[in-house]
C-alpha positions, 0 to 999 in steps of 0.5 A: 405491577406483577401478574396474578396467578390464573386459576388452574382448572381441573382436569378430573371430575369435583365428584367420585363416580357412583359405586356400582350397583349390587346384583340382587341375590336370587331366591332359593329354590324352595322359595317359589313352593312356600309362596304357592303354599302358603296361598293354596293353604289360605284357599283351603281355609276359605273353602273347608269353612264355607263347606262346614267341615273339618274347622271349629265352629262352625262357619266363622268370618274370623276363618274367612279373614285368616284366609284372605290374610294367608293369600295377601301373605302369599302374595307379598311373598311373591313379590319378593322372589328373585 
């Protein structure tokens, strides 16, 4: 009876390894004053309406949510800063 052939058994891995991972790119220099500014700026709207001064309209719950917007705008931003 002639001899089957024994399986050859491999010596590499079945899967490729994983590509490296990217360095993320860092943020411009300029990056950190507009996040600071765009939160100082929604302060000043929150405040310039409570004071009753310089917006129209007197003082408005569309200036205090503009400006609630403006922070939590600010603060997304942040995160994204490398």
């Amino acid at each position: 009876m002639p001899k089957s052939r024994s399986r050859q058994r491999r010596t590499s891995r079945p899967y490729a390894a994983p590509p490296p991972k990217k360095k993320p790119k860092a943020s411009p220099s300029w990056y950190g004053y507009v996040v600071l500014g765009i939160i100082a700026l929604g302060v000043l709207v929150i405040v310039l309406n409570y004071a009753n001064f310089l917006l129209p309209g007197g003082t408005q719950q569309h200036w205090l949510w503009i400006g609630l917007a403006m922070i939590a705008a600010g603060f997304i931003a942040a995160t994204r800063w490398r």
